[in-house]
Structure formats: C-alpha cells, structure tokens
C-alpha positions in Angstrom: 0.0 0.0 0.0 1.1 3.5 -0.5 2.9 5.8 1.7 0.5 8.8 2.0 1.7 11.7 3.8 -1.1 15.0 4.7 0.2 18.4 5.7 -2.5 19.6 7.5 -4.0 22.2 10.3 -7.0 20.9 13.1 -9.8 23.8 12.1 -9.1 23.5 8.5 -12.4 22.0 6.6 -10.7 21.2 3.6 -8.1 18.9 5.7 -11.2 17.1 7.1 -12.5 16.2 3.9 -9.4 15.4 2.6 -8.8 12.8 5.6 -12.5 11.7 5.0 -11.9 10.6 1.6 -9.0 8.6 2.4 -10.4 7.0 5.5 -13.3 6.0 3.4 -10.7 4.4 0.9 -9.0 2.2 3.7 -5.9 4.3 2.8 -3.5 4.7 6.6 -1.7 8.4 6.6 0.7 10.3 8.2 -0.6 13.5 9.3 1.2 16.4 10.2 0.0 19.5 11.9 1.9 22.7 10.5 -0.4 25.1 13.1 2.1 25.1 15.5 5.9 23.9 13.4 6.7 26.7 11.4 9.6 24.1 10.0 6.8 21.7 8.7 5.2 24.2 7.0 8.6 25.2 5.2 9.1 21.8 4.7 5.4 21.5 3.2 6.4 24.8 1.0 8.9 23.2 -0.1 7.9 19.8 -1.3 4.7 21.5 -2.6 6.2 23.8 -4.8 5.8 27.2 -2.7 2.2 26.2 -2.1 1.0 27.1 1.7 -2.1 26.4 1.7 -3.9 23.3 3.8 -3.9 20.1 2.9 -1.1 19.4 0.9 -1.0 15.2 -0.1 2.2 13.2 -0.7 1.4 9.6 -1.8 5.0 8.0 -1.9 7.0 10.9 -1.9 4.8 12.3 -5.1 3.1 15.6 -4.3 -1.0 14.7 -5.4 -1.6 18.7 -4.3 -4.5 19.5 -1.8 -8.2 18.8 -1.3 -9.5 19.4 -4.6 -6.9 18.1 -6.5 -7.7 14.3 -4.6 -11.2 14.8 -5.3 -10.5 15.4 -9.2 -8.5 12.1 -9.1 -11.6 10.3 -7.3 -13.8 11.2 -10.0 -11.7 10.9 -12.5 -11.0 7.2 -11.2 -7.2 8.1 -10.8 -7.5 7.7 -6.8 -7.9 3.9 -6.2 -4.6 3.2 -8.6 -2.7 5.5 -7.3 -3.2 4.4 -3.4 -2.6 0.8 -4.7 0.8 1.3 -5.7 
C-alpha cells in the first residue's frame, strides 16, 4: 500500500474532507499538523512547490496537491490506482 503523507491544520475544513476521503478508501496516513511547526510548514512549502495552503498530499513521496486536486482524481478514477501502488 502506499505511503500517504497529509500536511494539515485541526480547524481546517478542507483537511477534514481530505482525511475523510482517504479514511473512506481504507488508505492509513501520516498526518502532520503545520499550526504550530513553522519548520513543517517550510518543509510543506517546499515539497509542494511554494504552495502554503492546507492540505497538501504526498502519496509516496509524489506531491498529489490539496483537497481538490484528490477529489478530481476520485472522479476521474485516478485515486484507487494510485493508493494501490
């Protein structure tokens, strides 16, 4: 199973949903609160490109982007594949 990694903060909808999603797929993370680690968020900056918004998804080291962008692979049929590697 993949290695799914989720840069996240706790009042941040988006993050929820994101979690939800891959909770309902059976699919463990690793979840990492940047509220309070200004070096995690650098590090999330920095894997993700400069982006700094919440959630941010690594699925074996590959950045899959936040929220929206797993959703788009969900109903584009892209998700389930990619969490099976």
């Amino acid at each position: 199973m993949a290695q799914i990694e989720i840069y996240t903060t706790p009042l941040c909808g988006f993050c929820h949903a994101a979690k939800r999603l891959l909770t309902q797929k059976d699919a463990a993370f690793a979840e990492i609160d940047v509220s309070r680690a200004p070096d995690k968020r650098q590090e999330m900056m920095a894997r993700a490109n400069g982006r700094h918004t919440v959630p941010q998804i690594f699925v074996d080291g590959q950045h899959v982007g936040g929220c929206d962008d797993l959703y788009a692979l969900e109903r584009a049929g892209k998700l389930d594949p990619i969490l099976a590697a």
